[in-house]
N, CA, C and O atoms as CSV, one atom per row, in Angstrom:
chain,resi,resn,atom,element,x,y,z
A,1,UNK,N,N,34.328,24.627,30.606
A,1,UNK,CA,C,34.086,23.742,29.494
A,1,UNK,C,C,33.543,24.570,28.341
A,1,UNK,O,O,32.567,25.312,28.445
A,2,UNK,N,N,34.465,24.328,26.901
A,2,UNK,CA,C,34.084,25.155,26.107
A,2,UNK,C,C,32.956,24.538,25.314
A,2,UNK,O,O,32.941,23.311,25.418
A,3,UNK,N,N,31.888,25.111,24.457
A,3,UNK,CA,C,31.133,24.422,23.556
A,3,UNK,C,C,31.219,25.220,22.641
A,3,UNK,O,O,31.067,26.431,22.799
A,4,UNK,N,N,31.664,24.266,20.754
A,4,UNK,CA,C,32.019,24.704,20.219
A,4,UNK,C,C,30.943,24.826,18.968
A,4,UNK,O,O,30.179,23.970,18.523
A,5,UNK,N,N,31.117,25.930,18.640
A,5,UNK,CA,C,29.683,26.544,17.543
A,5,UNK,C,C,29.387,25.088,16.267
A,5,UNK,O,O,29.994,24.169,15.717
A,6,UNK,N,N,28.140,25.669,16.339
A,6,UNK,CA,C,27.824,24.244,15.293
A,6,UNK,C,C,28.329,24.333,13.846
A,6,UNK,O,O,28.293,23.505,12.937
A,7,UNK,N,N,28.904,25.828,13.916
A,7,UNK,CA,C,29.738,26.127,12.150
A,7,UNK,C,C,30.820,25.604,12.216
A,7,UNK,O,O,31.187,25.371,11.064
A,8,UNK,N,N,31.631,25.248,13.013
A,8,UNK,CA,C,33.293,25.037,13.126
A,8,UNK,C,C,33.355,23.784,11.845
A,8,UNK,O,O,32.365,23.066,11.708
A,9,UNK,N,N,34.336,23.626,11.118
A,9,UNK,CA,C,34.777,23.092,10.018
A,9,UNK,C,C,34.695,21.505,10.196
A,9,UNK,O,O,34.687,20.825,9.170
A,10,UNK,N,N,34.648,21.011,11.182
A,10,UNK,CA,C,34.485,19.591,11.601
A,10,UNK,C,C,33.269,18.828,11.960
A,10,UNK,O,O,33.193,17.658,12.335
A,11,UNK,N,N,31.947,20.062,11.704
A,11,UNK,CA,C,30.748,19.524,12.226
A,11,UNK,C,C,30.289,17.926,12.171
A,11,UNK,O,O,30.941,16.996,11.696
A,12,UNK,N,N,28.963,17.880,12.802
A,12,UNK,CA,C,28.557,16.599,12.743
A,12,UNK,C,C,27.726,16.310,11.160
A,12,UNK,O,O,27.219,15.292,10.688
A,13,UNK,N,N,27.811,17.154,10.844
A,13,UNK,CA,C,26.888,17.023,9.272
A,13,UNK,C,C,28.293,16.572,8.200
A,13,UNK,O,O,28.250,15.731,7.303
A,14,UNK,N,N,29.138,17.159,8.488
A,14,UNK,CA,C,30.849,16.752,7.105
A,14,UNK,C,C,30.676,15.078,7.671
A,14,UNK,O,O,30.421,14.134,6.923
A,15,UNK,N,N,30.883,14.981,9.165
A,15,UNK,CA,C,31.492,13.602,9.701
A,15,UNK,C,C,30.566,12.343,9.162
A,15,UNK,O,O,30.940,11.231,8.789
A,16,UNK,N,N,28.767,13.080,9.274
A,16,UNK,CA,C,27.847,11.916,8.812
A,16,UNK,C,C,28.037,11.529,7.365
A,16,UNK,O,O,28.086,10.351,7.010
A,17,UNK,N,N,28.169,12.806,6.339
A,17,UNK,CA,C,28.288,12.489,4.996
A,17,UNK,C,C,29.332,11.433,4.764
A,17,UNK,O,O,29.132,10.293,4.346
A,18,UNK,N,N,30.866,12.173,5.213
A,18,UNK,CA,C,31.877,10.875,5.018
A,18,UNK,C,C,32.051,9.704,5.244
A,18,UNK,O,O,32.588,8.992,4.395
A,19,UNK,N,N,31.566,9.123,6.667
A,19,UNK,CA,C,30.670,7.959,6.666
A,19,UNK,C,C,29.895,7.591,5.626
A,19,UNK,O,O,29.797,6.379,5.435
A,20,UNK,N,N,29.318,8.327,4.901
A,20,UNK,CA,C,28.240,6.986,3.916
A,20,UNK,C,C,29.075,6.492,2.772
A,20,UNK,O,O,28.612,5.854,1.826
A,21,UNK,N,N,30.650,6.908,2.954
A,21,UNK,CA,C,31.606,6.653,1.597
A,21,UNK,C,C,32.532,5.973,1.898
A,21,UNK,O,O,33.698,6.290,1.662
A,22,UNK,N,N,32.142,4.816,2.528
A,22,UNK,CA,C,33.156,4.046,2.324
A,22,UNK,C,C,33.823,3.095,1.377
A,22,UNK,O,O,32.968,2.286,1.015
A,23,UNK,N,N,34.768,2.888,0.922
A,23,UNK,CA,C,35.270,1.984,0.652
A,23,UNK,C,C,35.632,0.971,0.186
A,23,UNK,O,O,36.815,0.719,-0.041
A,24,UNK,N,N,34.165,-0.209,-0.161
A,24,UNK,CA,C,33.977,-1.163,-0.326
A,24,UNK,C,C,35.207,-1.971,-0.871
A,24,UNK,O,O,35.688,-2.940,-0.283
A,25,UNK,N,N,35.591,-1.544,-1.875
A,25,UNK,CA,C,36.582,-2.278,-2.904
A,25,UNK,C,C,37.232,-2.949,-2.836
A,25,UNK,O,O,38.238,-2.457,-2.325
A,26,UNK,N,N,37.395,-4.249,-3.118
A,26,UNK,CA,C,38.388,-5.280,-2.475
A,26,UNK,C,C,37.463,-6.432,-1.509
A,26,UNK,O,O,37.720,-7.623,-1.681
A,27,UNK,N,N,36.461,-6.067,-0.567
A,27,UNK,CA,C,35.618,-6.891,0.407
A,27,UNK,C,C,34.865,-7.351,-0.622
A,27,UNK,O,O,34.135,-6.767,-1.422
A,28,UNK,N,N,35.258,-8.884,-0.424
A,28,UNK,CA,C,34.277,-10.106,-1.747
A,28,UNK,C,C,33.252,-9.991,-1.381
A,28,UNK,O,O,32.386,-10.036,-2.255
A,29,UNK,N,N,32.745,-9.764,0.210
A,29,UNK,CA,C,31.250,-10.198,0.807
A,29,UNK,C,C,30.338,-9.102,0.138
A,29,UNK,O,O,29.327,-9.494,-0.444
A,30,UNK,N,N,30.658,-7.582,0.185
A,30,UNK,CA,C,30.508,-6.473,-0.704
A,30,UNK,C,C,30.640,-6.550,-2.038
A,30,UNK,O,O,29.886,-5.790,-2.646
A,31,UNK,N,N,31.423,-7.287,-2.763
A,31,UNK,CA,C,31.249,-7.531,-4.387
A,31,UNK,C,C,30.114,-8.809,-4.517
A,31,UNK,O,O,29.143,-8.613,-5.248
A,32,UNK,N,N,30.193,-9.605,-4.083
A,32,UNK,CA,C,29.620,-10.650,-3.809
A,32,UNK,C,C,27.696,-10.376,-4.045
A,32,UNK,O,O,26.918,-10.702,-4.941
A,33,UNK,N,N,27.535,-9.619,-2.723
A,33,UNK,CA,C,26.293,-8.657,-2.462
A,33,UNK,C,C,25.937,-8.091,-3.789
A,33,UNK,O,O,25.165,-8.628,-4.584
A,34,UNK,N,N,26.567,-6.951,-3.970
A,34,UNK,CA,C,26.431,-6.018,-5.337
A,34,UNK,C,C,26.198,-6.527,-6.593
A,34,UNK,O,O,25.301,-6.060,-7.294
A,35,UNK,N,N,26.948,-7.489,-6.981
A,35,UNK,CA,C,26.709,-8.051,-7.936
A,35,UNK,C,C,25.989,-8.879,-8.445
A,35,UNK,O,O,26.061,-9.296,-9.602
A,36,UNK,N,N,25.125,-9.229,-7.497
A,36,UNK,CA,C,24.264,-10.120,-7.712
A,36,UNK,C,C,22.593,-9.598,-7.180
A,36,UNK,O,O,21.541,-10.222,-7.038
A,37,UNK,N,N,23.035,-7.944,-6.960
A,37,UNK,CA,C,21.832,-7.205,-6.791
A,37,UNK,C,C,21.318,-7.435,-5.452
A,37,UNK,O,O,20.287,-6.829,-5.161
A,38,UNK,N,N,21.799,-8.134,-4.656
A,38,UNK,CA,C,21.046,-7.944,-3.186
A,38,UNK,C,C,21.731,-7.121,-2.100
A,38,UNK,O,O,22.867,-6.655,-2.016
A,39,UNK,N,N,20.287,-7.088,-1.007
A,39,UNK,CA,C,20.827,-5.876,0.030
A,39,UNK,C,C,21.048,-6.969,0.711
A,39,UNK,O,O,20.984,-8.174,0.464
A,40,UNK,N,N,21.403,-6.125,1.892
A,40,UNK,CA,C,22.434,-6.680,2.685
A,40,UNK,C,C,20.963,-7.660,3.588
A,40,UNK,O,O,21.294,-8.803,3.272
A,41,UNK,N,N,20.151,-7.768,4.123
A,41,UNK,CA,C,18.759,-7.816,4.589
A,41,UNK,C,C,18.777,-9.554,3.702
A,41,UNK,O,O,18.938,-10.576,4.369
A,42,UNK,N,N,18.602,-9.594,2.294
A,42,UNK,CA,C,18.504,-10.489,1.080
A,42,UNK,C,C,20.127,-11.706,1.913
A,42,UNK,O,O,20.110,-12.847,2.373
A,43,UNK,N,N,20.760,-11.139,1.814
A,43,UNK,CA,C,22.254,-11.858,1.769
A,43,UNK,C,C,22.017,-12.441,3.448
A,43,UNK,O,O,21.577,-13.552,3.746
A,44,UNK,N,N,22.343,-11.607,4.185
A,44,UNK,CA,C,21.818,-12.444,5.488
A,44,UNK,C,C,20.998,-13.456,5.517
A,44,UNK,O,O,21.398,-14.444,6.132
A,45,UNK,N,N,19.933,-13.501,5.016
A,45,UNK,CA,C,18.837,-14.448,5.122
A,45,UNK,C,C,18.945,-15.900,4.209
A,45,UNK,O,O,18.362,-16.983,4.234
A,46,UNK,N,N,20.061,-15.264,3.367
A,46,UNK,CA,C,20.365,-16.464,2.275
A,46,UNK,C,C,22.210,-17.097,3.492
A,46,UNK,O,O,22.621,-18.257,3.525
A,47,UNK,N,N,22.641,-16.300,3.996
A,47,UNK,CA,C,23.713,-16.846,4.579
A,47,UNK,C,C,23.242,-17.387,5.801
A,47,UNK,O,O,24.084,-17.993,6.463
A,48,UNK,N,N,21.906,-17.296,6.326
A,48,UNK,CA,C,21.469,-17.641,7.745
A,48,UNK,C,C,22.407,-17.225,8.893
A,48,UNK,O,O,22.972,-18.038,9.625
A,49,UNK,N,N,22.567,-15.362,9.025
A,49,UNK,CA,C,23.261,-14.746,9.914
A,49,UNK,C,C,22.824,-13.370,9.969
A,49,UNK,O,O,22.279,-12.899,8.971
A,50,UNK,N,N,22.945,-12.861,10.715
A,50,UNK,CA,C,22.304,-11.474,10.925
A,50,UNK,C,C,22.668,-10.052,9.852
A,50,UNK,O,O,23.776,-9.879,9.344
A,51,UNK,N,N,21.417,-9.076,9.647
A,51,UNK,CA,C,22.149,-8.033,8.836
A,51,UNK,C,C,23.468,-7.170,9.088
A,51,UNK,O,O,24.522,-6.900,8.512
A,52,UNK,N,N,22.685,-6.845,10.484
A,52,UNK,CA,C,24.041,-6.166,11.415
A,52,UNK,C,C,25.476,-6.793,11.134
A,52,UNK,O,O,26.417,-6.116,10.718
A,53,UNK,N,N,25.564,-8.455,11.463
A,53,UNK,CA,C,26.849,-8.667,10.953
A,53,UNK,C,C,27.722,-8.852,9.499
A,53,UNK,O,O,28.916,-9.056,9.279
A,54,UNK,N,N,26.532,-8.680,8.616
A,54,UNK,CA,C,26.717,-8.255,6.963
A,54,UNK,C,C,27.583,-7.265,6.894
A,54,UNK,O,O,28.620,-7.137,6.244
A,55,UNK,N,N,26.835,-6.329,7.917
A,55,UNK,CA,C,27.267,-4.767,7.875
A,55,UNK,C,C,28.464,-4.612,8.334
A,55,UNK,O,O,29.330,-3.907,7.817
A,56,UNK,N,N,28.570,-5.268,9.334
A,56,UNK,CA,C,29.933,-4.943,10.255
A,56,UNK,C,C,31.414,-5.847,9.214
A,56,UNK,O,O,32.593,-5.496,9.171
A,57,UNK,N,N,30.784,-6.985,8.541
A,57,UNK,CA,C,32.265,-7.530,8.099
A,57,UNK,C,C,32.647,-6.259,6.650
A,57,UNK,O,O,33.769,-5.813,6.413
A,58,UNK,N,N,31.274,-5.891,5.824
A,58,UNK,CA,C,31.460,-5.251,4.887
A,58,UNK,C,C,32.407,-3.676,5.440
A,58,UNK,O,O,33.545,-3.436,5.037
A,59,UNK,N,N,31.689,-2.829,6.338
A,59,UNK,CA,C,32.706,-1.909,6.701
A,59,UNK,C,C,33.840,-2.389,7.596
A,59,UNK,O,O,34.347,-1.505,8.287
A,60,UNK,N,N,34.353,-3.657,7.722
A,60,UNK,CA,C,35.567,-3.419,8.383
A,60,UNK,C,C,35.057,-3.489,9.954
A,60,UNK,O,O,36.009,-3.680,10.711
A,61,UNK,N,N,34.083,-3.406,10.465
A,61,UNK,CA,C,34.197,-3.105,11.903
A,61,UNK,C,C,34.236,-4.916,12.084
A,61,UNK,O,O,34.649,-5.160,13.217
A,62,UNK,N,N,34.029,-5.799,11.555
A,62,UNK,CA,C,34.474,-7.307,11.635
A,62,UNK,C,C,35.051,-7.978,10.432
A,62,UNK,O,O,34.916,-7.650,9.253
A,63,UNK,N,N,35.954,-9.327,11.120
A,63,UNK,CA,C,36.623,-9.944,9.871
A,63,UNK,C,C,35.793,-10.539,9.570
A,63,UNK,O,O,35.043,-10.752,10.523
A,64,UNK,N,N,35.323,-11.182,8.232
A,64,UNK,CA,C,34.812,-11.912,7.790
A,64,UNK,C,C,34.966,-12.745,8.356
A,64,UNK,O,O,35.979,-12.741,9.056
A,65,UNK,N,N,33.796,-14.307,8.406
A,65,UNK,CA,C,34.050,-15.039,9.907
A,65,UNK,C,C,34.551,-16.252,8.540
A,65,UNK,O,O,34.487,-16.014,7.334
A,66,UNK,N,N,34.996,-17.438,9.137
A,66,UNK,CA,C,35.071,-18.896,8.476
A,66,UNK,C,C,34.077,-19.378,8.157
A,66,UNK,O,O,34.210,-20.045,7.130
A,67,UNK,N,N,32.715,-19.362,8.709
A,67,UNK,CA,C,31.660,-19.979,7.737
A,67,UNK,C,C,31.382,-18.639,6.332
A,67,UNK,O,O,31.240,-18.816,5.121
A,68,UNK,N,N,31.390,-17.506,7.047
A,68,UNK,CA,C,31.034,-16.375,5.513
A,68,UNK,C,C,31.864,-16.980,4.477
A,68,UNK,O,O,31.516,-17.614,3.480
A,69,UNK,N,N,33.484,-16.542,5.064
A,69,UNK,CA,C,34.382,-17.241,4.036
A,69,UNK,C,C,34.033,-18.841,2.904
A,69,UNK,O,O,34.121,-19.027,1.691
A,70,UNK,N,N,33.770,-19.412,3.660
A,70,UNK,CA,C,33.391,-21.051,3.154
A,70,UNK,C,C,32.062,-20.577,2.542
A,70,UNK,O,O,32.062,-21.073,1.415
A,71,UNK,N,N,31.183,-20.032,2.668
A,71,UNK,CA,C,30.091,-19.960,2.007
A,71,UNK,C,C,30.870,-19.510,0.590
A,71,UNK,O,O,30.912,-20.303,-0.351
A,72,UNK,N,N,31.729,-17.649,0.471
A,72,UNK,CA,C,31.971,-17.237,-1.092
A,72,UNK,C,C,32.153,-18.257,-1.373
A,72,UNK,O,O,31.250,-18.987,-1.780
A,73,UNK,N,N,33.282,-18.601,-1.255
A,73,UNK,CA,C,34.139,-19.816,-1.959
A,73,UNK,C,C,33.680,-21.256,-2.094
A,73,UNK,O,O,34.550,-22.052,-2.449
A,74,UNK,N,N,32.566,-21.684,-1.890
A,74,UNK,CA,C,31.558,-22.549,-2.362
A,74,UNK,C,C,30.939,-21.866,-3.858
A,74,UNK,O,O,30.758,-22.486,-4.906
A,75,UNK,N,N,30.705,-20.528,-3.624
A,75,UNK,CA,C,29.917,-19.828,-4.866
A,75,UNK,C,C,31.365,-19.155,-5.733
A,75,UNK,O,O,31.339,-18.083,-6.337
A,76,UNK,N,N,32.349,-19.886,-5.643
A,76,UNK,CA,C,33.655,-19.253,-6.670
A,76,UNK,C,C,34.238,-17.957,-6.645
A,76,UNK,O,O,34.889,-17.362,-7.504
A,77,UNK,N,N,33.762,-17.519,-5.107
A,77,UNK,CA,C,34.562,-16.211,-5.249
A,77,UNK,C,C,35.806,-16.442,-4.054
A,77,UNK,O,O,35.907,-17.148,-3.051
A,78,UNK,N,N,36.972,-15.106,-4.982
A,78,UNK,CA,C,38.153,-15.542,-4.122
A,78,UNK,C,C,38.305,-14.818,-2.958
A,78,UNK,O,O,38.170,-13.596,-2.897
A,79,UNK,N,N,38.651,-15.719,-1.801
A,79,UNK,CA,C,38.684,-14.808,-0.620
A,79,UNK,C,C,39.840,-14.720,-0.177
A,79,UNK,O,O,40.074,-14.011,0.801
């Protein structure tokens, strides 16, 4: 089993940075958030649902659920 030097071009330090750049653009729940100046912590507590799942619909690791949805679009944004 080989172990590969911590210089090799793929380290865990490139992989963490690119992670913090995701994406957002296009996710209303993420424009939604931003634009109205709250963290994600603020928005949960006003949607009565957890941060974690803020987090997860904003990067993609979940779809936005049907109540998130029905909430924008009560407040005029298009989903």
């Amino acid at each position: 089993m080989s172990v590969k030097s911590p210089n090799w071009s793929g380290d865990c330090r490139s992989h963490t940075a690119r992670a913090k750049h995701i994406n957002h653009l296009g996710n209303p729940l993420w424009e939604y958030r931003v634009s109205h100046g709250l963290t994600q912590r603020d928005l949960a507590e006003e949607i009565y649902i957890s941060q974690q799942c803020i987090s997860d619909m904003e990067r993609g690791r979940a779809k936005i659920s049907k109540y998130v949805r029905g909430w924008l679009q009560e407040r005029g944004v298009a989903v």
